[in-house]
SEKEKE-632827 format. One line per 10 residues: number of its first residue (from 1); for each residue y, z, x of C-alpha. Coordinates in pm, whole numbers, padded with zeros to 5 digits. Example, Ala and Ser with C-alpha at 12.3 -4.5 7.8 and 13.67 -1.06 7.14 Angstrom:
% SEKEKE-632827
1> -00450:00780:01230 ~ -00106:00714:01367
This chain:
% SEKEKE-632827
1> 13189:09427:11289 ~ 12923:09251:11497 ~ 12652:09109:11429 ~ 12260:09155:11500 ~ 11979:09050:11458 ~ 11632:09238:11451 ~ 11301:09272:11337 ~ 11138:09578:11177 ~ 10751:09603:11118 ~ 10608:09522:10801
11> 10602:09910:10689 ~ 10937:09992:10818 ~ 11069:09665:10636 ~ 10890:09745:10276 ~ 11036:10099:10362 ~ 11380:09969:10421 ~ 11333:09715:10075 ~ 11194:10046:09848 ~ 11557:10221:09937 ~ 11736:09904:09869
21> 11540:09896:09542 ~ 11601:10200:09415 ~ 11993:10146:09490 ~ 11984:10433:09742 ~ 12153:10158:09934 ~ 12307:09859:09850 ~ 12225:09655:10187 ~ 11936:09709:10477 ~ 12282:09659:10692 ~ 12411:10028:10528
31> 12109:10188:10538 ~ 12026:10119:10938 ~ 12400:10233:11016 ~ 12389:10532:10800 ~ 12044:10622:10985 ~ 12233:10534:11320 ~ 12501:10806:11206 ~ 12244:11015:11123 ~ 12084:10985:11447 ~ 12398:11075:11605
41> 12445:11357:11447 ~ 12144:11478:11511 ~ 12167:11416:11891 ~ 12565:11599:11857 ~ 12372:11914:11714 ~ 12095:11900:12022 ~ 12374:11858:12264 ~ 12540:12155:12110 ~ 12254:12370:12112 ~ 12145:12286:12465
51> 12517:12397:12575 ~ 12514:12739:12353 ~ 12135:12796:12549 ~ 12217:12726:12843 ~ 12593:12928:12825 ~ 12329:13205:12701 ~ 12067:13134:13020 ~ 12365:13223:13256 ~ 12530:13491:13065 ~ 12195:13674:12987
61> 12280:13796:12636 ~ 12501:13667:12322 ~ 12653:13917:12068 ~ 12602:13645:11781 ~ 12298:13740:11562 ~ 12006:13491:11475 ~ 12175:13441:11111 ~ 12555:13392:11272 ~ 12343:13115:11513 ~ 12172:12967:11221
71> 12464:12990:10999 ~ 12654:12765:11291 ~ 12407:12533:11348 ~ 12398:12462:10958 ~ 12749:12397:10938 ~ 12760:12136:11241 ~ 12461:11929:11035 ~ 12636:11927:10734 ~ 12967:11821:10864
């Protein structure tokens, strides 16, 4: 695995040291890469709902219900 090296601010870095100390983490390295997945995630689930609005801009209508959407979106977040 490579390598970095970077700097946080002084909030961000007592922020990062509060997880480590209450062993929500073991490492500041585990908790920036599970934040990075995280992030990712997140940015999977906007890419999918930009593609189910825009398939809905061009189509005009969807038969799935506001629950069925919500119920989908859910799912993708939590894996």
């Amino acid at each position: 695995m490579p390598r970095q090296s970077i700097s946080f601010s002084k909030p961000n870095d007592e922020w990062l040291k509060a997880q480590i100390n209450n062993e929500e983490y073991s490492s500041k390295s585990e908790l920036v890469n599970d934040l990075i997945r995280q992030a990712r995630k997140q940015y999977a689930h906007i890419d999918w709902i930009r593609a189910k609005l825009e398939k809905s801009e061009r189509s005009g209508f969807t038969s799935e219900t506001k629950e069925q959407i919500l119920k989908q979106s859910k799912s993708l977040l939590n894996g």
